[in-house]
Backbone bond lengths (Angstrom), bond angles and torsions (degrees), N, CA, C in turn:
res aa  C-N    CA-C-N  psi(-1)  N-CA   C-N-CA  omega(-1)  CA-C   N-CA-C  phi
1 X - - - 1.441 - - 1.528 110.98 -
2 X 1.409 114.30 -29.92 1.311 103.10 -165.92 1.837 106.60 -87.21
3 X 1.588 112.10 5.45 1.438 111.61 -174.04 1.690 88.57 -74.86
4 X 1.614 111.98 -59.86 1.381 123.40 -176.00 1.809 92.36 -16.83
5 X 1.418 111.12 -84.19 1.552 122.60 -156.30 1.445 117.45 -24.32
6 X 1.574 94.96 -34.91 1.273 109.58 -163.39 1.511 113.96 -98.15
7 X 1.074 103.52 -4.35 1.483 90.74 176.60 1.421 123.52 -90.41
8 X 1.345 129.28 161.66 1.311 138.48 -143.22 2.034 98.80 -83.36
9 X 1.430 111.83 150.24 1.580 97.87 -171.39 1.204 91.47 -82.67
10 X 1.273 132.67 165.46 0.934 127.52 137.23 1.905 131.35 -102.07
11 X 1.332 119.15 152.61 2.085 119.52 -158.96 1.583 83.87 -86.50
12 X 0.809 127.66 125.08 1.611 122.74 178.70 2.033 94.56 -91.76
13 X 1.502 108.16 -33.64 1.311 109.99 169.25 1.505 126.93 -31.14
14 X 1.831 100.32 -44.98 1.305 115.32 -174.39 1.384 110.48 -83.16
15 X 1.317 120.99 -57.26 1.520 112.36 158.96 1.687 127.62 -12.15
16 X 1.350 99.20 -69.05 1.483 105.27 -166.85 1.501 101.71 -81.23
17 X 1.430 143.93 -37.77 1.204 133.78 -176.61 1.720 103.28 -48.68
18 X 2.064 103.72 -57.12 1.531 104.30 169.04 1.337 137.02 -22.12
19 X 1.136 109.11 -52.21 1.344 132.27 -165.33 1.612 103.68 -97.81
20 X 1.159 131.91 -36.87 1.194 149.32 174.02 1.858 100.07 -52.77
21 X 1.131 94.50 -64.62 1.583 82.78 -170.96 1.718 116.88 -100.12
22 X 1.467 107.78 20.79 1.323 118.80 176.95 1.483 75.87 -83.46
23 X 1.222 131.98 -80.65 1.058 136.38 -174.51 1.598 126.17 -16.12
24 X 1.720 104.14 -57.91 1.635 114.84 169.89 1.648 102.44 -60.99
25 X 1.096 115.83 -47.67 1.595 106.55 174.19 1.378 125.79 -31.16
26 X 1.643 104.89 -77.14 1.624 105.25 170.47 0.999 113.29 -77.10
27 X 1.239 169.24 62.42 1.332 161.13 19.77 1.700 108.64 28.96
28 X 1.149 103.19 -82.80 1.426 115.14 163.45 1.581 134.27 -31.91
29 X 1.348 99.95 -49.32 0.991 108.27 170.91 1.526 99.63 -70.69
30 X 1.019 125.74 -69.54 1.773 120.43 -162.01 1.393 112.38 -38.66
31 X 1.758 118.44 -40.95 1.193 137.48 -154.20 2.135 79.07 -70.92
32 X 0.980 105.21 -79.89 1.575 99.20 175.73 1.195 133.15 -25.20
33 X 1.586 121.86 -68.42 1.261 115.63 143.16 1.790 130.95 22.41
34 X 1.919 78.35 -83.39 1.697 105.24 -166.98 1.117 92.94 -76.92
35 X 1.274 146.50 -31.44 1.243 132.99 -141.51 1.823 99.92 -91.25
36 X 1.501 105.44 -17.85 1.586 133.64 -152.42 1.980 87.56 -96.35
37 X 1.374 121.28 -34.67 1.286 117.42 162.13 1.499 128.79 -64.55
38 X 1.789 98.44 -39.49 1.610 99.85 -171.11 1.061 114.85 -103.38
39 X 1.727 135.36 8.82 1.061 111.11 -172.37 1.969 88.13 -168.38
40 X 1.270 103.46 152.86 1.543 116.96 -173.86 1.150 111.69 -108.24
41 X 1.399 124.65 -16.69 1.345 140.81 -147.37 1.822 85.00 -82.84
42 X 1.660 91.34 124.65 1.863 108.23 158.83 1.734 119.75 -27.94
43 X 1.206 108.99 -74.18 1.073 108.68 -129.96 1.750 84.42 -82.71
44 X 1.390 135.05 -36.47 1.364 139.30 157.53 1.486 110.38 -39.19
45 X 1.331 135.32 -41.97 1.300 124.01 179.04 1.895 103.53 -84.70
46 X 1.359 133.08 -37.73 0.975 150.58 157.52 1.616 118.45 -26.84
47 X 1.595 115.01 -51.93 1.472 123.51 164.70 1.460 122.84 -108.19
48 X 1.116 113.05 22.88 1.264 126.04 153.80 1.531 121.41 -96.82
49 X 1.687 111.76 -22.83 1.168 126.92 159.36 0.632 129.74 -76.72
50 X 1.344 133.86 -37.63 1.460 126.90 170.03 1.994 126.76 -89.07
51 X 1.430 87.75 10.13 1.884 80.22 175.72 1.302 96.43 -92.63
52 X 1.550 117.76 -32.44 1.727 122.05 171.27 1.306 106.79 -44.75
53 X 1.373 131.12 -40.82 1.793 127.48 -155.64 1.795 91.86 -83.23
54 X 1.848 101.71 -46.89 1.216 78.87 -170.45 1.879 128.15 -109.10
55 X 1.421 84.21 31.54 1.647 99.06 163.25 1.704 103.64 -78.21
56 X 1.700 109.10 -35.83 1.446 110.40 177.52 1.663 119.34 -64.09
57 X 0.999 80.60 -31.85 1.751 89.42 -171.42 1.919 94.60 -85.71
58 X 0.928 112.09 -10.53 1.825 99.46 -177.95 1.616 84.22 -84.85
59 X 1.847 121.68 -45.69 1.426 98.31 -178.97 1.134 132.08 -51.13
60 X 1.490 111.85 -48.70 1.277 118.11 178.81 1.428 125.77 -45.97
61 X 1.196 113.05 -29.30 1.916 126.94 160.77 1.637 122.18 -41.99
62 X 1.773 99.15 -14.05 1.170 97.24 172.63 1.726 135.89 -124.56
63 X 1.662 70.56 26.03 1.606 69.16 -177.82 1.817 95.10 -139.21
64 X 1.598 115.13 17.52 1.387 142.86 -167.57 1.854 97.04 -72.53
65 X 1.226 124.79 155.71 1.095 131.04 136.27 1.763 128.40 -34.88
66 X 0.946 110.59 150.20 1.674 114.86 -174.57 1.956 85.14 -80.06
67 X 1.223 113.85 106.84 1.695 122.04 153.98 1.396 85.70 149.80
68 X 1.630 119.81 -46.89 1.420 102.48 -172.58 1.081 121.58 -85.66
69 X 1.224 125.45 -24.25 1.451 125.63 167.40 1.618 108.17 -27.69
70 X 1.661 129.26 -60.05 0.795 97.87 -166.80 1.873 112.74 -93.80
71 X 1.329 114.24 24.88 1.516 109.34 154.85 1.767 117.87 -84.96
72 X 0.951 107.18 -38.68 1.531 110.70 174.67 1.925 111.62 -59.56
73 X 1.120 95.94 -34.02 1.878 94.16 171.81 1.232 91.31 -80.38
74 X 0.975 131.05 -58.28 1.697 132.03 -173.28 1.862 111.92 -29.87
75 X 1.335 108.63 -64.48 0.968 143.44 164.39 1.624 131.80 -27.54
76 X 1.922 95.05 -68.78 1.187 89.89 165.62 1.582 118.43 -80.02
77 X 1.332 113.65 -39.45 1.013 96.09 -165.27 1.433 115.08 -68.67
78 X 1.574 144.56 -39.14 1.240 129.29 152.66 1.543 127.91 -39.43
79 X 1.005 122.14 -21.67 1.649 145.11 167.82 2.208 91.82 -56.93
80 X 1.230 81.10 -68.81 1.859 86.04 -171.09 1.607 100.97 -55.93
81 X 1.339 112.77 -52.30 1.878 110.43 -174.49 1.519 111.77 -33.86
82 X 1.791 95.18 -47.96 1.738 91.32 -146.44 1.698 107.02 -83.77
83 X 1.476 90.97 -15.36 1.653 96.79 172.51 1.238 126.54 -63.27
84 X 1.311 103.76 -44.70 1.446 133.42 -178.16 1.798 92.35 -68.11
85 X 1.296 128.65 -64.73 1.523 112.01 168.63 1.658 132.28 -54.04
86 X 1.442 117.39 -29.31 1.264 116.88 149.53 1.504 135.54 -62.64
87 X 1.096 124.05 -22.14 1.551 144.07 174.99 1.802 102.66 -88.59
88 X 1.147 116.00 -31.72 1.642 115.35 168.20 1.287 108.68 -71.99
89 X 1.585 118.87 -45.02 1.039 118.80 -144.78 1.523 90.42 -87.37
90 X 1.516 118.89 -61.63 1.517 101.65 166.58 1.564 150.60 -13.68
91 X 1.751 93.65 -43.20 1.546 110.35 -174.84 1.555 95.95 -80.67
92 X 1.082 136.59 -4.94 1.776 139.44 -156.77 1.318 86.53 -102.59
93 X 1.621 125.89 -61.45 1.117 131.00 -148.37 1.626 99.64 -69.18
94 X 1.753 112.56 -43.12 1.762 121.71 -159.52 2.053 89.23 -69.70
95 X 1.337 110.30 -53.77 1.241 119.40 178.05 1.962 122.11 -39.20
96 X 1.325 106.29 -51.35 1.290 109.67 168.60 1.772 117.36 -70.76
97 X 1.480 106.61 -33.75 1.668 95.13 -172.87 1.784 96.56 -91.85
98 X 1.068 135.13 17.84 1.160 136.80 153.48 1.986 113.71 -134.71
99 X 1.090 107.53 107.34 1.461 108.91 -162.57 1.690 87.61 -96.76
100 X 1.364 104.31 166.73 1.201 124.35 -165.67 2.014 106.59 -74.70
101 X 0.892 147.70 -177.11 1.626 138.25 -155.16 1.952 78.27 -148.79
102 X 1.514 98.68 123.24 1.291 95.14 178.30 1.921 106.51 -115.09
């Protein structure tokens, strides 16, 4: 009993976030990949790139200093917004100066 006492706890929090977003990572990556087979179009390779950078940068939040942690969430996740609004906004803009042929 007294080995139990002594042994080290382990954060099970940290475990699974680890692994959790190792996981969202390559995910990401694959999703790119494929996306890099089926389609040429900018703004699709464009936001497929950047949820990868900032799935990295949400990891990196966890292994950050206590202050940056919360710039790196800060970071990515405004990092992902504005991409994600440039990649909309792109497809609006290509869409209107080429209208559909009825």
């Amino acid at each position: 009993m007294d080995m139990l006492s002594n042994a080290p706890l382990i954060n099970s929090n940290t475990i699974f976030f680890d692994h959790f977003f190792t996981v969202l990572i390559l995910s990401d990556v694959f999703i790119l990949l494929f996306s890099l087979l089926y389609t040429e179009e900018f703004s699709t390779i464009i936001r497929n790139s950047s949820f990868v950078i900032s799935t990295i940068m949400l990891k990196l939040s966890f292994s950050a200093e206590e202050g940056m942690v919360q710039l790196f969430i800060l970071a990515g996740v405004a990092f992902g917004v504005v991409m994600l609004y440039l990649a909309n906004t792109f497809d609006r803009l290509k869409s209107a100066s080429h209208p559909a042929s009825s």
